[in-house]
Biopython code that builds the backbone (N, CA, C, O; Angstrom):
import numpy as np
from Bio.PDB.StructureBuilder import StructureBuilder

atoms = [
    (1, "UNK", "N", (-21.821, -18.919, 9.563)),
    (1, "UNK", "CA", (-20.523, -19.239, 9.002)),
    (1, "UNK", "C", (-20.686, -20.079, 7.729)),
    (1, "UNK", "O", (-19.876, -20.006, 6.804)),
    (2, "UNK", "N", (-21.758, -20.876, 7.714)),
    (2, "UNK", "CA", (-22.307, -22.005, 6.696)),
    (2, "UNK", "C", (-22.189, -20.693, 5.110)),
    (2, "UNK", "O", (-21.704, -20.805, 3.984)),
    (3, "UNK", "N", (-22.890, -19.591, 5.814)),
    (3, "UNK", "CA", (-23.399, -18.975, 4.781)),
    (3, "UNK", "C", (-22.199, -18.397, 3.834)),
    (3, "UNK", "O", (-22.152, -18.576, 2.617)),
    (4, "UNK", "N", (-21.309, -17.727, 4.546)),
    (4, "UNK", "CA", (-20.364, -17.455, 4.378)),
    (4, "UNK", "C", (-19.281, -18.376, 3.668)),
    (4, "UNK", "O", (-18.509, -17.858, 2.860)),
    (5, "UNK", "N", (-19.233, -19.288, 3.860)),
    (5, "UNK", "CA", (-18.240, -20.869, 3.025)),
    (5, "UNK", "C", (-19.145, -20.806, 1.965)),
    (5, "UNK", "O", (-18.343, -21.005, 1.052)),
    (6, "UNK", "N", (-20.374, -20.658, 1.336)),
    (6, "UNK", "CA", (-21.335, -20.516, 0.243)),
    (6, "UNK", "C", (-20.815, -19.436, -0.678)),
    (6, "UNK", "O", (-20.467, -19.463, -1.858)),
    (7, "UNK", "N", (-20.876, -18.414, 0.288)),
    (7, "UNK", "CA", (-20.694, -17.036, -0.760)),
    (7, "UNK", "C", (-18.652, -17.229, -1.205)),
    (7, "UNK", "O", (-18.086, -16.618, -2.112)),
    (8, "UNK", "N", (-18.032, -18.169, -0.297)),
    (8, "UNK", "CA", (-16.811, -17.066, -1.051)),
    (8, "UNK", "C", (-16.439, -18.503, -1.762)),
    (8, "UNK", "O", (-15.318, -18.512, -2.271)),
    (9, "UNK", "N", (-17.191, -19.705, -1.876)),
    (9, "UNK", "CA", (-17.259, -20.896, -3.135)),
    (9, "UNK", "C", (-17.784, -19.807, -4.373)),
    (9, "UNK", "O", (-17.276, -19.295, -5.371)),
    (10, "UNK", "N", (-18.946, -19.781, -3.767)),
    (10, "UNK", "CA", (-19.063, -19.003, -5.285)),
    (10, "UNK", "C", (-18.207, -18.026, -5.731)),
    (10, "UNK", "O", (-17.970, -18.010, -6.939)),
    (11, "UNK", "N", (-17.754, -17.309, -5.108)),
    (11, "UNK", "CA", (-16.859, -16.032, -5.123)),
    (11, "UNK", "C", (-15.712, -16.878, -6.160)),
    (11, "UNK", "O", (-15.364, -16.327, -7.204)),
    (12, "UNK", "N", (-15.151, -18.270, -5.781)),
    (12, "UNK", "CA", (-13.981, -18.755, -5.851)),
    (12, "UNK", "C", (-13.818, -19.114, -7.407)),
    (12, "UNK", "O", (-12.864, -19.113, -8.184)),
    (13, "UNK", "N", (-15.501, -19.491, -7.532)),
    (13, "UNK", "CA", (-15.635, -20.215, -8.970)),
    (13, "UNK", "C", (-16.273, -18.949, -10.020)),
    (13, "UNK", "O", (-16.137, -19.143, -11.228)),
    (14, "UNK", "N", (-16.785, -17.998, -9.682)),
    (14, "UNK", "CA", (-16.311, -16.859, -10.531)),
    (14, "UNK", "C", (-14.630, -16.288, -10.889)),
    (14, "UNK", "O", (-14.275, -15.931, -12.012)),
    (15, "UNK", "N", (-13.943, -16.301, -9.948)),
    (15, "UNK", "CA", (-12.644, -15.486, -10.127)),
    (15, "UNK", "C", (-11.965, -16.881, -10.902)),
    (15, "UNK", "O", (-11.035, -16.750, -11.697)),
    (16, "UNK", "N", (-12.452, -17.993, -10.622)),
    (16, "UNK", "CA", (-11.450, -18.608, -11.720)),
    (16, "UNK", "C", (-11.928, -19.317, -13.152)),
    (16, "UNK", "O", (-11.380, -20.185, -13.832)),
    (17, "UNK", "N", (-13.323, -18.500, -13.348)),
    (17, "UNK", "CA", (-13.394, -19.086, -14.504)),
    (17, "UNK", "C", (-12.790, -18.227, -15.419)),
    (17, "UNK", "O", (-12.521, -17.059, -15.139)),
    (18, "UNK", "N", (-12.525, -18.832, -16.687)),
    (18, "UNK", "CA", (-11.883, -18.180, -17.939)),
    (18, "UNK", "C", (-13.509, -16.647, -18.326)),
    (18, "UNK", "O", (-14.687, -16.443, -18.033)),
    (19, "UNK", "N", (-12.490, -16.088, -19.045)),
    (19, "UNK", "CA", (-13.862, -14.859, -19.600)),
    (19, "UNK", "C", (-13.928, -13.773, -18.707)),
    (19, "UNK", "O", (-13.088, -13.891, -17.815)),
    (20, "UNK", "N", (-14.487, -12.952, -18.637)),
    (20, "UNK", "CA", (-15.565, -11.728, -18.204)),
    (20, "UNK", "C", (-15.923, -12.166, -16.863)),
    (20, "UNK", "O", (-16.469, -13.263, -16.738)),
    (21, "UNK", "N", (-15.691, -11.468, -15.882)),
    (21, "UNK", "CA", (-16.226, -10.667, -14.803)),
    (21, "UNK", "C", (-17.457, -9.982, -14.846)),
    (21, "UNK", "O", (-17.493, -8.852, -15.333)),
    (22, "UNK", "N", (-18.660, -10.621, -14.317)),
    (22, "UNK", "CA", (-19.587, -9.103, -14.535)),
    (22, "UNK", "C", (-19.552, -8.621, -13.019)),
    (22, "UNK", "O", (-19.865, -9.114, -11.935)),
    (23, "UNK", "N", (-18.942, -7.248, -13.533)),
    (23, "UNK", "CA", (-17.999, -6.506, -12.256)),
    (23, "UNK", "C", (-19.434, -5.897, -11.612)),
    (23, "UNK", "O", (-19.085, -5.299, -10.594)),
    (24, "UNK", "N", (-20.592, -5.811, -11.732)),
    (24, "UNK", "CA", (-21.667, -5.306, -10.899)),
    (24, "UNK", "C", (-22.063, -7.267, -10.123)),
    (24, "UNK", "O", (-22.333, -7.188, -8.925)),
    (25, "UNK", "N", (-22.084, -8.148, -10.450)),
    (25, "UNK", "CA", (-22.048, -9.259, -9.860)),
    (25, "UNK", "C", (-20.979, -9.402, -8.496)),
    (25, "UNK", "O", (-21.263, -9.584, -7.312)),
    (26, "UNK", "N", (-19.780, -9.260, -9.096)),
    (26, "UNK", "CA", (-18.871, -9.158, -7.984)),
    (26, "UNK", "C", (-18.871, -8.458, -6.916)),
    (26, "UNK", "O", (-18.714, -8.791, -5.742)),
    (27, "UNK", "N", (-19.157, -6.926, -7.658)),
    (27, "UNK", "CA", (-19.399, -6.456, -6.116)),
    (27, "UNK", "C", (-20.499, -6.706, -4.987)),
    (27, "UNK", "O", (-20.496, -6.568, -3.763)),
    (28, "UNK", "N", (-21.390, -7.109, -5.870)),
    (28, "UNK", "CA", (-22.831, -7.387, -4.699)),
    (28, "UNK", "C", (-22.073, -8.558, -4.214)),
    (28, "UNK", "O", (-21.121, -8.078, -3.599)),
    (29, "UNK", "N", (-22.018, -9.562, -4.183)),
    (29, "UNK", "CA", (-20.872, -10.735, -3.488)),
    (29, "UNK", "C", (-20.115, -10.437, -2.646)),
    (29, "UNK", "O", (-19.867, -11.253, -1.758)),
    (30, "UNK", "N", (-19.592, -9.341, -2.659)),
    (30, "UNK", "CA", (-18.254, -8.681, -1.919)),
    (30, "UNK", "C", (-18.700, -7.985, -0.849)),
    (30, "UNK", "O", (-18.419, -8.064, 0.347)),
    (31, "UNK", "N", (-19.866, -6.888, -1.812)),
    (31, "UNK", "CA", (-21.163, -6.524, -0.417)),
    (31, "UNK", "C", (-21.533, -7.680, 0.675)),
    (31, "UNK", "O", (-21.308, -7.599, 1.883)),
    (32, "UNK", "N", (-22.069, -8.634, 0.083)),
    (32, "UNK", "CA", (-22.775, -9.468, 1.247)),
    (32, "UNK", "C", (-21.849, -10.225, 1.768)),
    (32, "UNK", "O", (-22.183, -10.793, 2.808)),
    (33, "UNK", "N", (-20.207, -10.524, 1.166)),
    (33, "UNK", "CA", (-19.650, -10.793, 2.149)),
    (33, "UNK", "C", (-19.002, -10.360, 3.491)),
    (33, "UNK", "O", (-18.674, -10.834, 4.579)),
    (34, "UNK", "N", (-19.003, -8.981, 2.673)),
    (34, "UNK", "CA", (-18.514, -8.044, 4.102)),
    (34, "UNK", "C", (-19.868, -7.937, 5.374)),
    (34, "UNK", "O", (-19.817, -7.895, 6.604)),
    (35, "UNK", "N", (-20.913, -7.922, 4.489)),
    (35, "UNK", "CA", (-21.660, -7.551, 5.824)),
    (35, "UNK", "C", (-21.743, -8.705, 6.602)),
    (35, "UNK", "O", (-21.836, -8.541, 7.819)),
    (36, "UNK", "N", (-21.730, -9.818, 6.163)),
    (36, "UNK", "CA", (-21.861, -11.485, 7.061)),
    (36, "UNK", "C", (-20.507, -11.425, 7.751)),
    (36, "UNK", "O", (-20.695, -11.776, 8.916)),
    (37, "UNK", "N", (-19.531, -11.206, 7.597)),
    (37, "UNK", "CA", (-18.294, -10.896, 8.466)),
    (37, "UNK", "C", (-18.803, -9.913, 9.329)),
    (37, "UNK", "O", (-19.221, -10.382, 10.388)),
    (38, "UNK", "N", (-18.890, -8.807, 9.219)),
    (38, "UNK", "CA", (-18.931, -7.800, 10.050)),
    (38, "UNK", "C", (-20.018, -8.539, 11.406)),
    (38, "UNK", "O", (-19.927, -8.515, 12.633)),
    (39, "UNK", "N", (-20.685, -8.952, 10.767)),
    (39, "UNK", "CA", (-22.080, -9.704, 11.686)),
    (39, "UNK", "C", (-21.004, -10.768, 12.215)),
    (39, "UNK", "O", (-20.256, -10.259, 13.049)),
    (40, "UNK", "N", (-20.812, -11.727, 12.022)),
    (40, "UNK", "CA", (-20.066, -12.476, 12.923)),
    (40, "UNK", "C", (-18.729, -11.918, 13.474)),
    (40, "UNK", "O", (-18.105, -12.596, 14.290)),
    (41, "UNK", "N", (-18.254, -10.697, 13.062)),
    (41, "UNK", "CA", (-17.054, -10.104, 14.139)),
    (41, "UNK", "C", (-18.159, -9.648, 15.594)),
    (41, "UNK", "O", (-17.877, -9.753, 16.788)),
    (42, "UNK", "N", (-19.528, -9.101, 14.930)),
    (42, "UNK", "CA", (-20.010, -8.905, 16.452)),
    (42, "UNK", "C", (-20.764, -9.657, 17.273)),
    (42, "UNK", "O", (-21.610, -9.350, 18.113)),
    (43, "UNK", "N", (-20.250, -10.887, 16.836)),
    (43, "UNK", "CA", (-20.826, -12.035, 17.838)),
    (43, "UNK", "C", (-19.426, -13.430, 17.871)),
    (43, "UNK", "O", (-19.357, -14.643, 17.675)),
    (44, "UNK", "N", (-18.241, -11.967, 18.357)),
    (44, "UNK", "CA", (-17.293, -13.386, 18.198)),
    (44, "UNK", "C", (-16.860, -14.202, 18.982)),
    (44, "UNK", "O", (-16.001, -15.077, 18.875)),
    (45, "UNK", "N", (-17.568, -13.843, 19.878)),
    (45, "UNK", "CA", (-17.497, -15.057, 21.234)),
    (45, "UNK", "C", (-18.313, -16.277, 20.758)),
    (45, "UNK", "O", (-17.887, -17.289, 21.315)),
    (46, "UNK", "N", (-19.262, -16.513, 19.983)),
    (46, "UNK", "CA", (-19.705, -17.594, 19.835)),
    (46, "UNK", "C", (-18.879, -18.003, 18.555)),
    (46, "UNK", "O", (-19.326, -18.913, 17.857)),
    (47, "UNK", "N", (-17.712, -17.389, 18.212)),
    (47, "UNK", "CA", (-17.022, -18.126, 16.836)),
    (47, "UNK", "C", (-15.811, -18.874, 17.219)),
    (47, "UNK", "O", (-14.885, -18.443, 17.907)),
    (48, "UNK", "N", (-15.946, -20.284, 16.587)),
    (48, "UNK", "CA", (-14.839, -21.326, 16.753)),
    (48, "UNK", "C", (-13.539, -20.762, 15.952)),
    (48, "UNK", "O", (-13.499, -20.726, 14.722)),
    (49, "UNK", "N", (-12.470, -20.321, 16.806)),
    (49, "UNK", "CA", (-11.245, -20.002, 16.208)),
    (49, "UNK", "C", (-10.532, -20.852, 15.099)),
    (49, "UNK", "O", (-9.676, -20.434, 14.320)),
    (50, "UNK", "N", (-10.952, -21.900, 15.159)),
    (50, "UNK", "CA", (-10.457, -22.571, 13.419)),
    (50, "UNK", "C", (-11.280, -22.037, 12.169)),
    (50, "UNK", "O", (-10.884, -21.611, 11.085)),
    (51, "UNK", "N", (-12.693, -22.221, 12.738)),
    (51, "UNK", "CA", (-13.607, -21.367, 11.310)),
    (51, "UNK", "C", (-13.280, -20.211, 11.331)),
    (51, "UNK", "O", (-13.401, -19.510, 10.327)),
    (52, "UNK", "N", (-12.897, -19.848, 12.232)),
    (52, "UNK", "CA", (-12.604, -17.689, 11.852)),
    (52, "UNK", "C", (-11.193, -17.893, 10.986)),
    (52, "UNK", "O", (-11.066, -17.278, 9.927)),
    (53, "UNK", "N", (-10.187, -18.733, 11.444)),
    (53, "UNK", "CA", (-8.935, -18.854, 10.918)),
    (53, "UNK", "C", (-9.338, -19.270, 9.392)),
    (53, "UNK", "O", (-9.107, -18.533, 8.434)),
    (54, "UNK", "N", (-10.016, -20.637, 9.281)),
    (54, "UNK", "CA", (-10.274, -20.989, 7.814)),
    (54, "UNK", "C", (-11.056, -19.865, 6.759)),
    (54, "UNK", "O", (-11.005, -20.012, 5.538)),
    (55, "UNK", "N", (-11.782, -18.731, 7.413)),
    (55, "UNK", "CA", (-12.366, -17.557, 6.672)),
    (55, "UNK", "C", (-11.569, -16.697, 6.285)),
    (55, "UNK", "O", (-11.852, -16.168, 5.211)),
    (56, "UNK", "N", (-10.161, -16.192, 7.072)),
    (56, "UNK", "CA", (-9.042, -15.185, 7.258)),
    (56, "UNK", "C", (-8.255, -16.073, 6.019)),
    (56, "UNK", "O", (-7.761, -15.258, 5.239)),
    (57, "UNK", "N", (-7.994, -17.416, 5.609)),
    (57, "UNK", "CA", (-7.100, -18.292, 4.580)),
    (57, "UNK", "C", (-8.194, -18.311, 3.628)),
    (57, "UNK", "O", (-7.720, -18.489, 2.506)),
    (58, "UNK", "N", (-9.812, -18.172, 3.591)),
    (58, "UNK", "CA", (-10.258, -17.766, 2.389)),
    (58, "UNK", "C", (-10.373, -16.470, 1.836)),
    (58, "UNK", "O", (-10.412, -16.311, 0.616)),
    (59, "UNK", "N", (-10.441, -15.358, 2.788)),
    (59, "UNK", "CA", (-10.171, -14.002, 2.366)),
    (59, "UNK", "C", (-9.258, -13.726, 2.037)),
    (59, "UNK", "O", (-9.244, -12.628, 1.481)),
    (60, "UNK", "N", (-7.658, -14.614, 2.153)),
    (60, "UNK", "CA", (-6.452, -14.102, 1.751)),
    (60, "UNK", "C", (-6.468, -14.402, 0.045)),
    (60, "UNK", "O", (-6.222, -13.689, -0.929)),
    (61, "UNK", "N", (-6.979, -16.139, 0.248)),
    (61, "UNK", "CA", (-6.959, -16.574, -1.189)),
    (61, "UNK", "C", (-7.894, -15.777, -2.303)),
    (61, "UNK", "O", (-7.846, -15.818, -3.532)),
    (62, "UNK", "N", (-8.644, -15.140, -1.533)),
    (62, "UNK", "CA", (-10.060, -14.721, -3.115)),
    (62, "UNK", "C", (-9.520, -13.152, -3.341)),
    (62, "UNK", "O", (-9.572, -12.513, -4.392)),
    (63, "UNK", "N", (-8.942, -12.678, -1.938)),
    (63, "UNK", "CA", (-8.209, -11.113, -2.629)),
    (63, "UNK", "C", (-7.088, -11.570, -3.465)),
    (63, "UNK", "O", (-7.169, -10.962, -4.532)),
    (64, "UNK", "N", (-6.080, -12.362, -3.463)),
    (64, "UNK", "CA", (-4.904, -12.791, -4.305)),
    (64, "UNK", "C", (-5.552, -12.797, -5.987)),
    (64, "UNK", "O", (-5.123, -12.105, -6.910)),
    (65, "UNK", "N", (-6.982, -14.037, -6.066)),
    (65, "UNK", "CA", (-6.862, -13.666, -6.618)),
    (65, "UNK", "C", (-7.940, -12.267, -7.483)),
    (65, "UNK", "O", (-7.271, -11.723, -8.361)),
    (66, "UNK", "N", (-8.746, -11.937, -7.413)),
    (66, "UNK", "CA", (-9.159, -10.671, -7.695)),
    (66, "UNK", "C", (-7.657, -9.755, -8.078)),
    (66, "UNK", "O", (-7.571, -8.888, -8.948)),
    (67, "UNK", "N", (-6.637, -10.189, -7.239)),
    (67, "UNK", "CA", (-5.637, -9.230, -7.678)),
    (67, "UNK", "C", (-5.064, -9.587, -8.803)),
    (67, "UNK", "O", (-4.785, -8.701, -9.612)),
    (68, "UNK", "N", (-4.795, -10.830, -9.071)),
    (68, "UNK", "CA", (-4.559, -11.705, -10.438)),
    (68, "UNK", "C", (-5.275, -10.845, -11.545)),
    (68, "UNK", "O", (-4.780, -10.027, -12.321)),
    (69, "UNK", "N", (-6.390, -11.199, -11.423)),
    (69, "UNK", "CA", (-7.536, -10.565, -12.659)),
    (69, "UNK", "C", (-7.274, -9.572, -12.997)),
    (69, "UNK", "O", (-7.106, -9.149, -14.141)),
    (70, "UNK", "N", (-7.177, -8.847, -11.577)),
    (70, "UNK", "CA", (-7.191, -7.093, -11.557)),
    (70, "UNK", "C", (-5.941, -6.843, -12.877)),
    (70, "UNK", "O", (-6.111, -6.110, -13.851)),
    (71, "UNK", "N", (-4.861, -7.551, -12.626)),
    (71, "UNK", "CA", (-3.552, -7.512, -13.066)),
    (71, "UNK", "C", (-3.629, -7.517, -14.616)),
    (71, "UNK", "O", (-3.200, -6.715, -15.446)),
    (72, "UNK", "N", (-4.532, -9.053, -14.774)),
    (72, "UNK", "CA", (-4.606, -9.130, -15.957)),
    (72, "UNK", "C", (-5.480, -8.574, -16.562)),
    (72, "UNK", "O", (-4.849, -8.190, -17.547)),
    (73, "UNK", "N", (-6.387, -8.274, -16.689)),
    (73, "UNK", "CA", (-7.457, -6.934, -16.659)),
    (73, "UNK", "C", (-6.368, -6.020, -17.737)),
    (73, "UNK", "O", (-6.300, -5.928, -18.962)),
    (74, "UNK", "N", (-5.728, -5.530, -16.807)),
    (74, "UNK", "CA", (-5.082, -4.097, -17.311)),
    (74, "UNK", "C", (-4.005, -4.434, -18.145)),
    (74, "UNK", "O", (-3.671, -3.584, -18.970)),
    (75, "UNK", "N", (-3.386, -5.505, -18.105)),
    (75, "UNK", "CA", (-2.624, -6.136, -19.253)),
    (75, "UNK", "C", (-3.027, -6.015, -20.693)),
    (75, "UNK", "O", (-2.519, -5.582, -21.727)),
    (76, "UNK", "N", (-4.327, -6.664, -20.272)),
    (76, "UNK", "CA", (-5.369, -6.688, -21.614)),
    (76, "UNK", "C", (-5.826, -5.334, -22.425)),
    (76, "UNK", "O", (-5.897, -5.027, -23.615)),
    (77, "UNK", "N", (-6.140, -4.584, -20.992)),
    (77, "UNK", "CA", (-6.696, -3.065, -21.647)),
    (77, "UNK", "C", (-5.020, -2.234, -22.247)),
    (77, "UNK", "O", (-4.757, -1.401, -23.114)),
    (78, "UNK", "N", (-4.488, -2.743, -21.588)),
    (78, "UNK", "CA", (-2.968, -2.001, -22.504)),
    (78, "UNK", "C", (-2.475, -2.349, -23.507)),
    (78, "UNK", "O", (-1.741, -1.574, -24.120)),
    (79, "UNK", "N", (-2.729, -3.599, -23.959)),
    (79, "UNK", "CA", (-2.158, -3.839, -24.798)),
    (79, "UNK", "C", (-3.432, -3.591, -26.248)),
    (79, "UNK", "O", (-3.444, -3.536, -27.478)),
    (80, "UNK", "N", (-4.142, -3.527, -25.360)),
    (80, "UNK", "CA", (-5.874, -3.024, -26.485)),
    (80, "UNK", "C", (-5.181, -1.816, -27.042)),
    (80, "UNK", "O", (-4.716, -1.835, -28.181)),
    (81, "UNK", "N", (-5.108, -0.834, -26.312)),
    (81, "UNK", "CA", (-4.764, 0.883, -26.517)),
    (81, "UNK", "C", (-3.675, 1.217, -27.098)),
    (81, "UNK", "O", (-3.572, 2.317, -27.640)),
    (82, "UNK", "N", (-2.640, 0.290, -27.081)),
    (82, "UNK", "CA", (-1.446, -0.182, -27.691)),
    (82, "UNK", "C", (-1.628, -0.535, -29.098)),
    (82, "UNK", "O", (-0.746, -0.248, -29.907)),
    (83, "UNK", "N", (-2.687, -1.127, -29.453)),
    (83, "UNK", "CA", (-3.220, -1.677, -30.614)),
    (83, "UNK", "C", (-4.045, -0.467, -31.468)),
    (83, "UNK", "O", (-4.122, -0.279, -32.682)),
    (84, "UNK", "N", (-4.539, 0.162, -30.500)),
    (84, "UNK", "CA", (-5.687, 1.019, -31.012)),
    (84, "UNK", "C", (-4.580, 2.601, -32.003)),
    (84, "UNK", "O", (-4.556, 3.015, -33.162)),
    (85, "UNK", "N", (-3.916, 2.953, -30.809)),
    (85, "UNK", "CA", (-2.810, 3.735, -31.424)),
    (85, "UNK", "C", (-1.582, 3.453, -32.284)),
    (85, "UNK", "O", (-0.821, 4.371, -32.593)),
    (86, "UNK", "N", (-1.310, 1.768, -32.808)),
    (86, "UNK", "CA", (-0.598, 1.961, -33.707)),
    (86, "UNK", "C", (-1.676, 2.024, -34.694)),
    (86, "UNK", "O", (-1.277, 2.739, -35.614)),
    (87, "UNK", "N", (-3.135, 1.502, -34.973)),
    (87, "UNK", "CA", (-4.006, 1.611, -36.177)),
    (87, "UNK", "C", (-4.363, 3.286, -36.518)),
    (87, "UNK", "O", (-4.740, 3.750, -37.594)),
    (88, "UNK", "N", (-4.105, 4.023, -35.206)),
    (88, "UNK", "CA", (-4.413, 5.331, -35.511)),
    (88, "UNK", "C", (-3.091, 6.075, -36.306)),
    (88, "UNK", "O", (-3.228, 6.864, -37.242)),
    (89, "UNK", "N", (-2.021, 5.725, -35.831)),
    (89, "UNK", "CA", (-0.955, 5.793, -36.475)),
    (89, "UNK", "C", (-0.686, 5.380, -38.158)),
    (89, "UNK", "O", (-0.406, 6.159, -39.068)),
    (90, "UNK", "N", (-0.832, 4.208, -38.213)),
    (90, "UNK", "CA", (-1.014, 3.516, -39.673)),
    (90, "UNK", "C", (-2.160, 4.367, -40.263)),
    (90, "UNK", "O", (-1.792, 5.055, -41.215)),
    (91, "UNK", "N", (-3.426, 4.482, -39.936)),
    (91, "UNK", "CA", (-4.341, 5.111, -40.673)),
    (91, "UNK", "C", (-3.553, 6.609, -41.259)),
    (91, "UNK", "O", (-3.658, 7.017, -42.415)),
    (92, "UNK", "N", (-2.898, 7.166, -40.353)),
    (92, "UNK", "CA", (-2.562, 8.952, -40.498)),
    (92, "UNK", "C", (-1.877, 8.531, -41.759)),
    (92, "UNK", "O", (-2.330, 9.022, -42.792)),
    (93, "UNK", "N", (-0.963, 7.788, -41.849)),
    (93, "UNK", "CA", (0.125, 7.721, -43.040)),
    (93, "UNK", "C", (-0.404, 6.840, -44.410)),
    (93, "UNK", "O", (0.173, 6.740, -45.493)),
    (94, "UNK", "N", (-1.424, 6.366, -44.074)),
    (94, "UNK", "CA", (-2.152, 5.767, -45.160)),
    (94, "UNK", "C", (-2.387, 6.688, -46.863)),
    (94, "UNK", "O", (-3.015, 6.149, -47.774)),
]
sb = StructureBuilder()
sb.init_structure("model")
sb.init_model(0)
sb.init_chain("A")
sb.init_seg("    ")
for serial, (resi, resn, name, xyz) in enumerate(atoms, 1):
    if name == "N":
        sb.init_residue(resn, " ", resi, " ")
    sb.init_atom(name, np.array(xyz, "f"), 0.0, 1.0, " ", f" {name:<3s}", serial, name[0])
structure = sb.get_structure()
């Protein structure tokens, strides 16, 4: 469980720093967090129902935000392409 409070700190302090995602980083993170869950779902008789609860309130918080990013992500790329086609526009009439 130790290990797990490790990986989704780090998880926490990637998704909120300012900048770039390196989206092959994230997913290996995401990999090894799923498999350390999956491993302690099959040993959940030895898991203290507050740490499983406090893991279920960190998995809610780090998908929220990934979804944030995700969001703004595509904000960014739209308004890029948005940009890109009025210069293609301006260029034609140039």
């Amino acid at each position: 469980m130790q290990h797990l409070q490790q990986l989704d700190s780090e998880l926490e302090v990637m998704l909120s720093a300012e900048g770039d995602v390196d989206p092959e980083l994230l997913q290996q993170l995401l990999q090894q967090r799923e498999q350390i869950l999956r491993a302690l779902m099959a040993q959940s008789e030895l898991l203290e129902k507050t740490a499983w609860q406090a893991a279920v309130e960190r998995t809610s918080c780090l998908l929220e935000q990934i979804c944030l990013r995700r969001d703004r992500s595509a904000s960014q790329l739209q308004r890029l392409q948005h940009g890109q086609r009025s210069m293609q526009v301006y260029n034609k009439f140039r």
